[in-house]
N, C-alpha and C positions, 0 to 999 in steps of 0.2 A: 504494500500500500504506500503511497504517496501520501504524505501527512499534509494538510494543506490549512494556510489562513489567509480569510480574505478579509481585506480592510478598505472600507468605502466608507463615504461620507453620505451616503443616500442608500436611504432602506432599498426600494425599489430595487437598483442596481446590485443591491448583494443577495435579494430574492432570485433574481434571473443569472443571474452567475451560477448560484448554490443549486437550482433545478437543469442550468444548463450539465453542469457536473456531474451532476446525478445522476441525470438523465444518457449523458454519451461518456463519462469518465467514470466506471464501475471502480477504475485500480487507485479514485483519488476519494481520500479520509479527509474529510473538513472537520478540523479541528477546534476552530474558532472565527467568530464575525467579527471587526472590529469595527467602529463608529470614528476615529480620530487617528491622525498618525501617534499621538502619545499613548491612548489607547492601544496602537498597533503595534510600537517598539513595545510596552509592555505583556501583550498576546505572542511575541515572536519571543522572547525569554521565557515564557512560561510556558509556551508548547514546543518552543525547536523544532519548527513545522520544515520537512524538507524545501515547499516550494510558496511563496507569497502572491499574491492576488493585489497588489496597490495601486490604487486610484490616485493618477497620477495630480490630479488637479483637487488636492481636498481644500475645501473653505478655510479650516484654522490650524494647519499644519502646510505648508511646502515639502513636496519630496528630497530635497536637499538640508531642509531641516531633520527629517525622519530620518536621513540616512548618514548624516554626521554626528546622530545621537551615541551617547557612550554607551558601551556595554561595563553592565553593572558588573 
């Protein structure tokens, strides 16, 4: 299995993602939704998901914020 988290800023968008996967990705394990990229660096430490799902345009995070976050 594929360990997966997905982090979106919009319900909607992590609805149709999570059924698209579902639906045609049988070998990928959704481990967690996140709502924030702070929310999301803290879902990616707490599942060590092999593979991330990020929205690259979230409202109160930048993805160069979220990805220059320290690891605790």
């Amino acid at each position: 299995m594929i360990r997966t988290l997905l982090i979106d800023d919009e319900e909607h968008c992590l609805a149709t993602l999570r059924w698209h996967l579902d639906t045609y990705c049988p070998q990928v394990q959704i481990v967690g939704s996140c709502f924030s990229g702070a929310e999301g660096l803290t879902g990616i430490y707490t599942h060590q998901p092999d593979l991330v799902f990020l929205d690259i345009e979230l409202i109160t995070t930048s993805v160069l914020s979220t990805r220059s976050g320290s690891v605790p």
